[in-house]
Structure formats: structure tokens, C-alpha cells
C-alpha positions in Angstrom: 137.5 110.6 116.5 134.9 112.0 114.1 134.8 108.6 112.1 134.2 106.6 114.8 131.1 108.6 116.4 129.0 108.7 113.2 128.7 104.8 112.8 128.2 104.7 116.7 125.4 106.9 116.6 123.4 105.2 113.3 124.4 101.7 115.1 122.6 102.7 118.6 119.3 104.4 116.9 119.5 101.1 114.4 118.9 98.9 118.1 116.8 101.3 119.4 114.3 101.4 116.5 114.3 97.3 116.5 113.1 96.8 120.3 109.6 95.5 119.6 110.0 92.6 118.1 111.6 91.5 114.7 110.9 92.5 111.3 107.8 89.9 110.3 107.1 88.6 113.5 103.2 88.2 114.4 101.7 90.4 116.7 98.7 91.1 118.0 96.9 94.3 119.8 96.9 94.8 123.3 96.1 96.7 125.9 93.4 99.5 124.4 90.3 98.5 126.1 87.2 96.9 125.1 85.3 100.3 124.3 88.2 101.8 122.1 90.1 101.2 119.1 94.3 101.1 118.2 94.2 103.9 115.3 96.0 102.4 112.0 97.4 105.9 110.9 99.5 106.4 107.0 102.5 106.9 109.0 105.2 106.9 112.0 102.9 109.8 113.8 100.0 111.2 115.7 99.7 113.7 112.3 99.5 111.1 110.0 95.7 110.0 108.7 93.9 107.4 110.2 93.4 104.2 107.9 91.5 101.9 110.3 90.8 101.4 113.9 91.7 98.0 115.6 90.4 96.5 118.0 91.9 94.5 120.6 93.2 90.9 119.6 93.5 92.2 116.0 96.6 90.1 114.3 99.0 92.1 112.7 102.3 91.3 110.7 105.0 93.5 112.2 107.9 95.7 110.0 110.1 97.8 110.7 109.7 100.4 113.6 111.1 103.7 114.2 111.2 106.8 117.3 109.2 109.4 116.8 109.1 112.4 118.9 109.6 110.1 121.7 107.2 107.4 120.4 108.0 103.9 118.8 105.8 103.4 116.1 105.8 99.9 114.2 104.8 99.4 110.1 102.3 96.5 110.1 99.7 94.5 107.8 96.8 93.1 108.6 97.5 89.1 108.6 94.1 88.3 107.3 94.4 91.7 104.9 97.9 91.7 103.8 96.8 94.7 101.1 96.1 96.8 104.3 99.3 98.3 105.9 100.2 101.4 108.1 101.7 102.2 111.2 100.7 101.8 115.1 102.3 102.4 118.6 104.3 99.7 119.6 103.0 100.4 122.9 99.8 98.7 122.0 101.6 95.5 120.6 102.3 92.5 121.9 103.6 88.8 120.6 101.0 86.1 120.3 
């Protein structure tokens, strides 16, 4: 019973970290109004420093994304900067 549980468990949070969108998809920010900014933080977290703010319609190439503390938070590059990488909520995503 043991041996089946384990790969069930890293199977489900494996789907559940890949629900925005696939790995190198475009997308572009949404939804954070025109007097603020999406915060481009170092990592997957409200603790991690902030890199650069985005504004809305910013393009974005999407990685990975994983749960944290309750939040999806997506890896992504700038598509005009590709150098320029971090991490953003998902919630504030959206395909083109």
C-alpha cells in the first residue's frame, strides 16, 4: 500500500503545479490595474526580492510553476529581455 501512495501523491502535486499553462507558452499580464504593477520577485514567494515591476500587457515567456503557501507562482522571462527572469503569480497571467 505504501508503494503505491508515494507515486500518487508526486503525480497529483506534478498536475497541480502545471495548471497555468505549459512550460514555454507566451503569456501576458493581466488583471493588475492601470495605476499598479505585477512584482517580478527572485523567487516562488511574497519573501523573495523584487527584480522588476510589470505592467499590464507585459509579454512574458512562461516556465515551470509551483504552490506556494497556497499560491501558484510561475518562472518566466521577459520575451523582449530573455536575460531577465524570475517568478510571478499565476493569478496575474493570462494566454495571449
Amino acid at each position: 500500500m505504501r508503494r503505491t501512495v508515494l507515486p500518487a501523491l508526486l503525480a497529483l502535486s506534478l498536475l497541480a503545479a502545471c495548471t497555468s499553462g505549459p512550460v514555454g507558452s507566451r503569456a501576458v499580464v493581466d488583471r493588475v490595474g492601470t495605476d499598479e504593477f505585477l512584482k517580478l520577485r527572485a523567487g516562488p514567494g511574497l519573501g523573495y526580492q523584487v527584480i522588476l515591476s510589470l505592467p499590464d500587457g507585459t509579454e512574458l515567456k512562461r516556465g515551470d510553476c509551483v504552490t506556494e503557501l497556497g499560491q501558484e507562482w510561475c518562472r518566466v522571462s521577459l520575451a523582449r529581455g530573455p536575460g531577465i527572469s524570475g517568478y510571478v503569480a499565476a493569478d496575474y497571467l493570462k494566454s495571449p
